[in-house]
N, C-alpha and C positions, 0 to 999 in steps of 0.2 A: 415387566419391570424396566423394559426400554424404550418409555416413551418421553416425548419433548413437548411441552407446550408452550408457545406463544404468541403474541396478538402478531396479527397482517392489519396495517393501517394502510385502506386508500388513499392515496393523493394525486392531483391532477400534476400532468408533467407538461409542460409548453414544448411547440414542433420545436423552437430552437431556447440556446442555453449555451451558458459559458460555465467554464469553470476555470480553476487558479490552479496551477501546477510551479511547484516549488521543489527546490531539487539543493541538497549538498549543504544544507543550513548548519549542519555542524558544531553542534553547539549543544550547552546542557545549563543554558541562563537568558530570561527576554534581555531583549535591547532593540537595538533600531530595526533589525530585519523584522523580531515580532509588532513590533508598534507598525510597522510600514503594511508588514501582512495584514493585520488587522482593517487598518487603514484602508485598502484593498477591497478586503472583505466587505463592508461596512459602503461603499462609497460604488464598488462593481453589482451588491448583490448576484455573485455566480451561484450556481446551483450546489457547489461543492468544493473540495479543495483539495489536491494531490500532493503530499510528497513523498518525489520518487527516490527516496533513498538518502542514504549517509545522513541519517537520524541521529547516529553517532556515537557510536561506544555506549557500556554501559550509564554511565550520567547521561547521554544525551538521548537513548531509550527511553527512562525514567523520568524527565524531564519533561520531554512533546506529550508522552501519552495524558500525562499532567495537566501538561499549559496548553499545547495548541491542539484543542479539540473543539466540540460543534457548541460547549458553552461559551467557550471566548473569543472562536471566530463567529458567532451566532448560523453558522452551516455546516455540516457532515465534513468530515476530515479524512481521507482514507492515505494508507501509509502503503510503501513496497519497502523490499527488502535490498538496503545497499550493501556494498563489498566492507562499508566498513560500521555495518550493521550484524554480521556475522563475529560473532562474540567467542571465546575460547569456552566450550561448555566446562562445567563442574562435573564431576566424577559421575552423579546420576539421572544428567544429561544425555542428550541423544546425539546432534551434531550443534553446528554454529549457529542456528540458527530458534537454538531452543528458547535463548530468552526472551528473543525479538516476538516470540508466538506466544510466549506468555504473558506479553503485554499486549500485542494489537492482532492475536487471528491468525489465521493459515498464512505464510508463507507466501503462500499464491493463491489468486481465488478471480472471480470473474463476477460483475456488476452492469446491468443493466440503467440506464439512466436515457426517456425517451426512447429513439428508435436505435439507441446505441447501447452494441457492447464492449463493454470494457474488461482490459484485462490487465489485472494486477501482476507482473512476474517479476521475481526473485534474480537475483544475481546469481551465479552459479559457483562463484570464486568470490574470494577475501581475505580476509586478515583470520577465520577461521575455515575448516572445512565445513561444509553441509553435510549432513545426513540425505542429500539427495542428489540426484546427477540431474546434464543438462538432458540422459534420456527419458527422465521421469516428467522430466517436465513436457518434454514431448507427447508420451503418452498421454497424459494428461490435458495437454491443447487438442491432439487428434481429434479422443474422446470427446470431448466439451463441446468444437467448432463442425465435430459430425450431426449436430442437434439442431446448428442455425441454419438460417437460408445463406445461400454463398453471396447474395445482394443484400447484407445487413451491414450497416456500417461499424467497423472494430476500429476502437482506441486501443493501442497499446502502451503502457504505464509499465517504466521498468528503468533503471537508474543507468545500467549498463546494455550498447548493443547484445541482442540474445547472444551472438558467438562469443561476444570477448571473455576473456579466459580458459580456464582449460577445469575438467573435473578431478 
């Protein structure tokens, strides 16, 4: 009764690659930053596009997940979690971080792209608590980076240094 099915679609990945990393856009309405992103997108052909954080409050969640995605930037969009992406939950919420996950995915997660891994991580502090500390996230990198070769090359994608703040 607990199974998952979905397609795996091959695709060729190039030895090199760029991508667009955006960060603090702040906001929950297009204007010049999105027309300029676009622009970007469209004019760089990167493989993908990051923003790392400060999506912005509830409207500005509901907003990106909306507008800046792989239909309007015509490439994959992947989002981390900012300090002031951590949201006050509702009563049958878990911690800050519940609604941010009900729009775009785990919190934290890990992507390969080429001979590269990347790694999505979360903010640990903000304008609400998490439901997780900075040792969870620890355990969780151990685990993960005890799998790869120590010679593979790690992006780290994350809006704040890992130490800054406190749990």
């Amino acid at each position: 009764t607990a199974t998952y099915d979905f397609v795996l679609t091959r695709r060729e990945v190039p030895d090199t690659f760029r991508f667009i990393q955006f960060s603090d856009a702040e906001c929950w309405s297009a204007g010049r930053w999105f027309e300029d992103l676009k622009a970007l997108a469209a004019a760089e052909k990167p493989a993908f596009a990051v923003n790392t954080g400060d999506i912005c409050y509830r409207k500005g969640l509901q907003f990106q997940i909306a507008n800046v995605n792989r239909d309007t930037l015509g490439i994959p969009v992947h989002y981390t979690l900012g300090n002031h992406d951590l949201i006050k939950p509702e009563a049958n919420e878990y911690g800050g971080e519940a609604l941010y996950e009900s729009l775009y995915g785990p919190a934290w997660r890990a992507f390969e792209y080429g001979n590269v891994l990347f790694l999505a991580l979360p903010v640990v502090a903000g304008d609400a608590k998490p439901s997780f500390s900075r040792d969870d996230l620890a355990v969780w990198l151990r685990n993960l980076l005890a799998h790869y070769p120590a010679e593979k090359p790690i992006i780290i994608l994350t809006h704040h240094p890992l130490l800054f703040g406190s749990d």
